[in-house]
C-alpha positions as CSV (number, residue, x, y, z in Angstrom):
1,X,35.3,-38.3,-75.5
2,X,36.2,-41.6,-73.6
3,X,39.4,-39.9,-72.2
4,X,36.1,-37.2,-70.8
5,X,34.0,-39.7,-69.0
6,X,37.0,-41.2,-67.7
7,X,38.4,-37.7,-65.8
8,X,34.6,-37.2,-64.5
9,X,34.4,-40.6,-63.2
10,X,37.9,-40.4,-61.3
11,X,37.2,-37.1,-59.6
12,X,33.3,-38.0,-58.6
13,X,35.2,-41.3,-57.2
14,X,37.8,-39.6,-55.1
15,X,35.8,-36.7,-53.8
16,X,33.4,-39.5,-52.6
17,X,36.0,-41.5,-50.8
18,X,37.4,-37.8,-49.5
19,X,34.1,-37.0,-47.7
20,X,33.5,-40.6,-46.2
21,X,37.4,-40.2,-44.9
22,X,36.7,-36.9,-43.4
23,X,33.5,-38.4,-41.8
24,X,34.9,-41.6,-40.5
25,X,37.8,-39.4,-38.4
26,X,35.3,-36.7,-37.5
27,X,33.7,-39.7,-35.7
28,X,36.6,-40.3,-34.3
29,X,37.0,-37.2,-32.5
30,X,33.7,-36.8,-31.7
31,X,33.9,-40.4,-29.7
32,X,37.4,-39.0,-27.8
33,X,36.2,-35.7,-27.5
34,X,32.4,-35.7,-26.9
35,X,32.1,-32.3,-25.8
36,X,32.7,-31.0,-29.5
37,X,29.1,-31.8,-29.8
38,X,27.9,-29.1,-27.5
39,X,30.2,-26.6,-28.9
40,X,29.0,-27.7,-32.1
41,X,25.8,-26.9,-31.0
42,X,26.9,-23.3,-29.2
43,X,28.7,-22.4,-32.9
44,X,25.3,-22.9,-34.6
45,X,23.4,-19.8,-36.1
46,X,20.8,-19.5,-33.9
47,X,17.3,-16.6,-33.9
48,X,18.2,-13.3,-32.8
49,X,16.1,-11.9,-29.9
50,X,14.1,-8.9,-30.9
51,X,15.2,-6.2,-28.6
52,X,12.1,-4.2,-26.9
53,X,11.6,-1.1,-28.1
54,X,11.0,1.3,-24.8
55,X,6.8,1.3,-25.3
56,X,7.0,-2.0,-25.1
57,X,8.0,-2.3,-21.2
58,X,5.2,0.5,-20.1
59,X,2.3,-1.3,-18.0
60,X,-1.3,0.0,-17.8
61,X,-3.4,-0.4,-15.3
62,X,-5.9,1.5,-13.2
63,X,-9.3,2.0,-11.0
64,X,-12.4,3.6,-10.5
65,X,-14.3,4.2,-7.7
66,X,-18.4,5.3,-7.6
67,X,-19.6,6.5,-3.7
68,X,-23.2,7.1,-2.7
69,X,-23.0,9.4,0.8
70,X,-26.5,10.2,1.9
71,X,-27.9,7.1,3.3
72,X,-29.3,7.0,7.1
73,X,-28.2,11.1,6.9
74,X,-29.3,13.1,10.0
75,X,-27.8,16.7,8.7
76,X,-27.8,17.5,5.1
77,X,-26.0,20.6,6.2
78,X,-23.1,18.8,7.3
79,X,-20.4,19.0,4.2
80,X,-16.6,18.3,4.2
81,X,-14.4,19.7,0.8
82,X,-11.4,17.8,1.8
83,X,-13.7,14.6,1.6
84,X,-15.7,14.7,-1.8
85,X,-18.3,17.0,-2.5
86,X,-21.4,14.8,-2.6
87,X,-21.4,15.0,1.0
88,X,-25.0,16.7,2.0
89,X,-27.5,18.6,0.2
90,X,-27.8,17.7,-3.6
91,X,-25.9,15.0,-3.5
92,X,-26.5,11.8,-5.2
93,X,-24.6,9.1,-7.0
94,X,-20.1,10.4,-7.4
95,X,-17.8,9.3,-9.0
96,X,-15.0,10.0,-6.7
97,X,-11.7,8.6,-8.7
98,X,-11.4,7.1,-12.4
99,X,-7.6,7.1,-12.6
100,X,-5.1,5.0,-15.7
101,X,-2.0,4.8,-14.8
102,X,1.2,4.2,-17.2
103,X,4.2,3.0,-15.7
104,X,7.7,0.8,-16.1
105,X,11.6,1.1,-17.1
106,X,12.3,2.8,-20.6
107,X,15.9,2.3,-19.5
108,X,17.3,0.1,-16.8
109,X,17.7,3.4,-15.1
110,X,15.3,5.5,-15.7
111,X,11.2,4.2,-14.5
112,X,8.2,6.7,-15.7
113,X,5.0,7.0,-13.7
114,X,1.9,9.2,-15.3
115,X,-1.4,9.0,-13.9
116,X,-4.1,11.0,-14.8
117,X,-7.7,11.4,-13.4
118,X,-11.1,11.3,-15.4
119,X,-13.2,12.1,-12.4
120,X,-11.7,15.5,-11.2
121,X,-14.5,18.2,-10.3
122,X,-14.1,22.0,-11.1
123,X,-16.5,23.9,-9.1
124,X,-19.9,22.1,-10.4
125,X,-18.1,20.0,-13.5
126,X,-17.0,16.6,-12.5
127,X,-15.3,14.3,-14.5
128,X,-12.8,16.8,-15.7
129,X,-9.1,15.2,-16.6
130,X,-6.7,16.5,-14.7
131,X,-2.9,15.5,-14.3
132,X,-2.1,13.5,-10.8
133,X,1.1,12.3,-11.7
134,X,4.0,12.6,-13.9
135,X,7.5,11.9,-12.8
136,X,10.3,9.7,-13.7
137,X,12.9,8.1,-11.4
138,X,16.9,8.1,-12.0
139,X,19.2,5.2,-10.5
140,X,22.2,6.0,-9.4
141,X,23.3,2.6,-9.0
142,X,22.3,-1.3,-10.0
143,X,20.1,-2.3,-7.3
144,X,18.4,1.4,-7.3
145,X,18.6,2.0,-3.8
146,X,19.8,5.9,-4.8
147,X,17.2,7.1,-6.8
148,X,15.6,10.9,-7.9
149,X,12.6,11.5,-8.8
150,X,11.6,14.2,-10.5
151,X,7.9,15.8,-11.6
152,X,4.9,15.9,-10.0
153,X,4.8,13.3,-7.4
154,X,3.0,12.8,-4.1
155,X,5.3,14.4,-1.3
156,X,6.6,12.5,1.2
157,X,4.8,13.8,4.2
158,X,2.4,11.3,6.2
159,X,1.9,7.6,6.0
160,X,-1.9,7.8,4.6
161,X,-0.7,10.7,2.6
162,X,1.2,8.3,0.6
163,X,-0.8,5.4,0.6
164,X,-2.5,4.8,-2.5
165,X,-6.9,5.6,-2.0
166,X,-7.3,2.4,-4.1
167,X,-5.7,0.4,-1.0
168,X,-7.1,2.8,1.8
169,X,-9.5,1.8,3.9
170,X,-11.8,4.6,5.4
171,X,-12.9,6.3,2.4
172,X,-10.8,9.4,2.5
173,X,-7.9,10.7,4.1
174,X,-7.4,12.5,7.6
175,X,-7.9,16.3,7.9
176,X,-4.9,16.5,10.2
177,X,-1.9,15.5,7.6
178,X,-3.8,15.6,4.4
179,X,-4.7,19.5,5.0
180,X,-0.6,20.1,4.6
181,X,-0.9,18.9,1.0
182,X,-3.7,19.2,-1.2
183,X,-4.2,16.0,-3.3
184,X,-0.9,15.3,-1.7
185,X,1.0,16.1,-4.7
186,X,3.5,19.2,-6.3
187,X,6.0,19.7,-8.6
188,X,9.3,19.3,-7.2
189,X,12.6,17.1,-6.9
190,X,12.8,14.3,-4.6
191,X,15.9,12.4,-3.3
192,X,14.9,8.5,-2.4
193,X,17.2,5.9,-0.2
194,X,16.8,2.7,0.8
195,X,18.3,-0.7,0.9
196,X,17.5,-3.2,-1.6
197,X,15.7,-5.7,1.2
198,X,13.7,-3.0,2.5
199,X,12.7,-1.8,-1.5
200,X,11.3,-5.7,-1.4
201,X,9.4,-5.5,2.2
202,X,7.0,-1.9,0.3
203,X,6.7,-3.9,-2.0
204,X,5.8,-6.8,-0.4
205,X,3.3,-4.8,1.9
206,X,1.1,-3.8,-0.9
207,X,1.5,-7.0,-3.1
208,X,0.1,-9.4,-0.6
209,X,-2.9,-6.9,0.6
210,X,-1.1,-5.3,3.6
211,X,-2.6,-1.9,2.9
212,X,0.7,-1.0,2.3
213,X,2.2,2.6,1.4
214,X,4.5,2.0,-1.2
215,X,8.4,2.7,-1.9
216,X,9.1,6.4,-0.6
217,X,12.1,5.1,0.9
218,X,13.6,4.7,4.0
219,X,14.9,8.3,3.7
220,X,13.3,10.9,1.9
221,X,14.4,14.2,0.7
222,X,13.0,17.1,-1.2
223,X,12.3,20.6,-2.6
224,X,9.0,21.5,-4.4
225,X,7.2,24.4,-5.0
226,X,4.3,24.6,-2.3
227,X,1.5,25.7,-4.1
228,X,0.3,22.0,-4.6
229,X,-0.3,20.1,-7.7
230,X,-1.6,21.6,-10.7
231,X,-1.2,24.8,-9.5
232,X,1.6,27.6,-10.7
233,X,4.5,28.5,-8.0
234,X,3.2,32.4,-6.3
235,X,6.4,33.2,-5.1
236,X,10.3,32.8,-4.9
237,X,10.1,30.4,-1.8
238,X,10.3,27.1,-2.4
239,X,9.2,24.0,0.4
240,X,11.5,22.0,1.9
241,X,10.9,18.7,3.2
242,X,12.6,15.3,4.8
243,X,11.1,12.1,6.0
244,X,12.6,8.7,7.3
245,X,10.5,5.9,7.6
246,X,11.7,2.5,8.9
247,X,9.9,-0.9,8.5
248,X,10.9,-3.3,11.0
249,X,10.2,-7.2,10.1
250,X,10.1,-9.6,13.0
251,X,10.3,-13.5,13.1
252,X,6.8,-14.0,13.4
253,X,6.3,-12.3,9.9
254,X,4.8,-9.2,11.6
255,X,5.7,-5.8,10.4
256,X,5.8,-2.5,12.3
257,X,6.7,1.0,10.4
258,X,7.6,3.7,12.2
259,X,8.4,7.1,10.3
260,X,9.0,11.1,11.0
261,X,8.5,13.7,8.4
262,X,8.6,17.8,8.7
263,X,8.5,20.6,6.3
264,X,8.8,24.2,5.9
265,X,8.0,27.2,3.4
266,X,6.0,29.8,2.7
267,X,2.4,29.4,1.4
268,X,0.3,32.3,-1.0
269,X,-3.4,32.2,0.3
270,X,-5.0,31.9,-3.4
271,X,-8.2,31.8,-2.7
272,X,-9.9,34.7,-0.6
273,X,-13.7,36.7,0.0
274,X,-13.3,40.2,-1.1
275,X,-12.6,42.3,2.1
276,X,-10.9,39.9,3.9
277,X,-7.6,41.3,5.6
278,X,-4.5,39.4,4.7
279,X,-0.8,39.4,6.7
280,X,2.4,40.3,5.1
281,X,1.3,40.2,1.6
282,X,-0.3,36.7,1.6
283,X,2.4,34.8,2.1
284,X,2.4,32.8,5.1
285,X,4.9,30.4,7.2
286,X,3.6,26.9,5.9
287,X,5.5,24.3,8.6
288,X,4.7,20.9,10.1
289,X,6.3,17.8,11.8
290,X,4.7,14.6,11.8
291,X,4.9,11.1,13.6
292,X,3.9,8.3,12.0
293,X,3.2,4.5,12.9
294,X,2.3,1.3,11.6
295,X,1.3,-2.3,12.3
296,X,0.4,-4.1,9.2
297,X,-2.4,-6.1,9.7
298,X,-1.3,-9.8,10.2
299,X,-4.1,-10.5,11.2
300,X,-4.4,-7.2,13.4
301,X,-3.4,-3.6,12.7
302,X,-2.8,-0.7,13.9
303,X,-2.4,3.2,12.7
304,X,-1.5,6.5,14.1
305,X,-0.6,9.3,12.7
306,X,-0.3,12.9,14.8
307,X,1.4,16.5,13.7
308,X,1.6,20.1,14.6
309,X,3.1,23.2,13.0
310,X,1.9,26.9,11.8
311,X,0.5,28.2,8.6
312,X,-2.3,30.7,7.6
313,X,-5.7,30.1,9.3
314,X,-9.1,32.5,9.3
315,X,-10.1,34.5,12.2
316,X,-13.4,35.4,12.4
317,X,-12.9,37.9,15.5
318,X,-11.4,40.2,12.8
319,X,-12.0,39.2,9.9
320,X,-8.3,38.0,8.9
321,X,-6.1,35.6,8.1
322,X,-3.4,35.2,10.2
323,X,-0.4,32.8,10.7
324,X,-1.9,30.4,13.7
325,X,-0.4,26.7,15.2
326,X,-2.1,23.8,14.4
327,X,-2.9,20.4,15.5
328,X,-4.2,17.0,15.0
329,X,-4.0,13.2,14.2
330,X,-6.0,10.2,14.0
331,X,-5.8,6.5,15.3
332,X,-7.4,3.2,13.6
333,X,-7.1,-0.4,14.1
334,X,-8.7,-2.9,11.7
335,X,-8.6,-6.9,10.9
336,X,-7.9,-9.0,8.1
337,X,-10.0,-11.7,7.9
338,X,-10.0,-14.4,5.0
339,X,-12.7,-16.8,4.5
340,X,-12.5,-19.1,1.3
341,X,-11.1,-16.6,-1.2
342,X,-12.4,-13.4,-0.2
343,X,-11.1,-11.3,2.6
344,X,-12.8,-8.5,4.8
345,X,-11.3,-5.2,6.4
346,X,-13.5,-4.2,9.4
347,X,-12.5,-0.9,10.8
348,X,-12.5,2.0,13.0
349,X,-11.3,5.4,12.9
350,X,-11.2,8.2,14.9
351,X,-9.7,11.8,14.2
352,X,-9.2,15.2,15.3
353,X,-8.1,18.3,13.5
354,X,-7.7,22.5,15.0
355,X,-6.6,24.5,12.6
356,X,-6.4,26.2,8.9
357,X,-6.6,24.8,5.4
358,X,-4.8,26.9,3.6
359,X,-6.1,25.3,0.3
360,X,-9.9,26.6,1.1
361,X,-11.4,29.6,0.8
362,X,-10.0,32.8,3.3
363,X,-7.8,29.7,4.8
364,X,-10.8,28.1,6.2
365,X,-10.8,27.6,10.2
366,X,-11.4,24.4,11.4
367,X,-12.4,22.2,14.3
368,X,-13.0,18.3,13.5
369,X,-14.0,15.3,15.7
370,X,-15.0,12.4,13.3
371,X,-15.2,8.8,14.1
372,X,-16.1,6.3,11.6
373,X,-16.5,2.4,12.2
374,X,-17.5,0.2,8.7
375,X,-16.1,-2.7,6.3
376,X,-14.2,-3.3,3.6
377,X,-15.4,-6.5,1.2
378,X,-12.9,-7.9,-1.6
379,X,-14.6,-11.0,-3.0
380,X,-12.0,-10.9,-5.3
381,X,-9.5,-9.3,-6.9
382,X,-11.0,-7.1,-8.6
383,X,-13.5,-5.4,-6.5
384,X,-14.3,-3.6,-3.6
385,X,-17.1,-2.2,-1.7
386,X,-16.8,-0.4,1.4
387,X,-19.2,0.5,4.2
388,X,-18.9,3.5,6.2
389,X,-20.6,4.7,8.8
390,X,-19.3,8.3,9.7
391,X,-20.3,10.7,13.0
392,X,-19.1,14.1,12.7
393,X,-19.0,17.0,14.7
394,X,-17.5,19.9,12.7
395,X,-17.0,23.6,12.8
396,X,-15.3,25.1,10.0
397,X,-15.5,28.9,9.0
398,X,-14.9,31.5,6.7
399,X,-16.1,34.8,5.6
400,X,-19.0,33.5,4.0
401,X,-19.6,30.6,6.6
402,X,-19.7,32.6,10.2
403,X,-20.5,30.7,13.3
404,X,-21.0,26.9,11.2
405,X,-21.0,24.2,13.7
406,X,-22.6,21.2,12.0
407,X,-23.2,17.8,13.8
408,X,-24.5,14.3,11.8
409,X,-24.1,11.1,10.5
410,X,-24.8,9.3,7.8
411,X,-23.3,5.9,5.5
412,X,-21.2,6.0,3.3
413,X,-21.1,3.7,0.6
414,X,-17.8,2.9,-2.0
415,X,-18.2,0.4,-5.2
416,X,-13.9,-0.1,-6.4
417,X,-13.0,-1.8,-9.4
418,X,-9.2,-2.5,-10.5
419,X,-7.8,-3.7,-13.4
């Protein structure tokens, strides 16, 4: 038993003065090598990161916007379909956009975009959802300066075309270049370039509250169907389009964009009055070229826009619709002013448009001279309200509407919220 307590005894006492030995020369090298210490620190276990699952990087975010068109109205006969269709007689309160949008990088090369719209009208429904977007980019490279995007997508044709209507100033779009693409959108394939810096100044542009257009690249390149969005291809034709748009940054900080843009197919007339003589089976040469510029409003801006081309157009002489040329454009300048922390747009507008809409009924003819002058007031972030005070002068016919010449104006009011 004594022999026992003995053995214990000798091995507690040298595994004691083994662990003091093995500290007193890990001291040692620590004091002639000190950076052990942070390689100590390197070698430690430390929390593993939780990788993101792919739902995790999708943003939401949206806006809404609610007009009110018949104030200080001299002609409630004066309408416009392209606009909204509160305009006139039995209109009231509209809500003219409620739109969510889901967007980001499920891969770092691949970047998803849906937005749908809660305030779509079908004939006298609103607030119907309906798809606006649905697409998804693929990088060819790091930097994504080679990209494809493919879905429904807004196609590149037009400055204001692809500027967003929640940064927009007059309340709706031109005739001229927004008549070649109904809600702007198709289906189709798109082919995107542009360098890296340039990627940064689109950004840039709508970031900082330039009214910016967005990334459509310095070169732009596509096929889609024609028909416009939501709408099933009508034939074995599909559109072809190209656009190159180039922002040029000077020392001063100001930036002026300056872009051309053309397309070509064939287009179906859909939507016709019974009795109305069509050419060659509906189909129609559906073509356009486009100029574009910009001067981003530092403090003052500038925008012009102008195209011609053919497509289908009504002709009241004999009751057809026939392939016809086309013409128009539009020039605004505006103002940024900033006082404290809220900033104002003021604004005019004029525009001019002869030709069809091939999207209306028997390819509606049309003859437009608007000019609009009003304000745009962001207290914040947040909101928006926009005045607008529209004179029109507007002939626009079809089987059912012979010999309409309407003349008015009238203020427009827009509330916007985004979030």
């Amino acid at each position: 038993m004594f022999f026992k307590i003995k053995l214990i005894a000798l091995t507690l006492f040298l595994s004691c003065n083994l662990s003091a030995q093995t500290e007193t020369i890990k001291n040692d090298s620590l004091k002639k090598n000190p950076e052990v210490i942070s390689s100590e620190k390197i070698q430690k276990p430390e929390t593993i990161e939780k990788v993101k699952k792919w739902f995790e990087n999708i943003a939401i975010r949206g806006y809404a916007q609610v007009r009110y068109n018949r104030l200080l109205e001299t002609n409630p006969d004066l309408g416009c379909e392209q606009c909204d269709r509160s305009w006139g007689n039995n209109g009231g309160l509209f809500i003219r956009r409620g739109r969510l949008i889901f967007s980001g990088n499920v891969h770092e090369r691949i970047f998803i975009y849906i937005q749908p719209d809660f305030a779509s009208s079908a004939g006298t429904t609103n607030n119907i959802l309906q798809l606006r977007d649905a697409y998804f980019d693929i990088a060819l490279d790091t930097d994504k300066e080679y990209r494809f995007r493919i879905g429904q997508s807004k196609v590149p044709y037009g400055f204001e075309n692809m500027q967003s209507s929640q940064n927009r100033l007059t309340l709706d779009r031109n005739d001229a270049l927004n008549s070649a693409v109904s809600n702007e959108r198709d289906l189709g394939v798109f082919f995107y370039w542009a360098p890296k810096s340039k990627r940064d100044l689109f950004k840039k542009l709508v970031d900082e509250n330039l009214k910016g257009s967005g990334d459509y690249g310095v070169v732009g390149l596509g096929v889609y169907n024609g028909q416009t969005a939501n709408r099933s291809e009508a034939n074995n034709d599909q559109h072809l389009v190209a656009r190159v748009s180039y922002p040029f940054e000077f020392k001063n900080g100001q930036v002026l964009e300056t872009g051309v843009q053309a397309y070509k197919g064939k287009y179906v007339v859909g939507t016709k009055t019974a009795g109305v003589t069509t050419l060659l089976g509906s189909e129609y040469k559906d073509e356009r070229i486009a100029a574009s510029i910009t001067l981003y409003p530092k403090p003052f801006g500038f925008q012009a826009e102008y195209n011609i081309g053919k497509g289908p157009q009504y002709n009241k002489t004999n009751n057809t619709i026939e392939e016809k040329s086309l013409k128009g454009g539009y020039v605004q300048i505006f103002y940024s002013l900033k006082i404290d922390k809220q900033q104002f747009f003021p604004f005019i507008k004029y525009q001019s448009y002869q030709g069809g809409k091939k999207h209306e009924l028997d390819a509606r003819s049309y003859d437009v001279k608007d000019l609009e002058i009003g304000i745009e007031w962001q207290p914040f972030k947040n909101f928006e309200l926009v005045a607008d005070y529209t004179i029109s002068n507007r002939r626009y016919e079809d089987a059912v509407l012979t010999d309409n010449h309407q003349k008015g104006s009238l203020l427009r009011l827009q509330a916007q919220v985004n979030f």
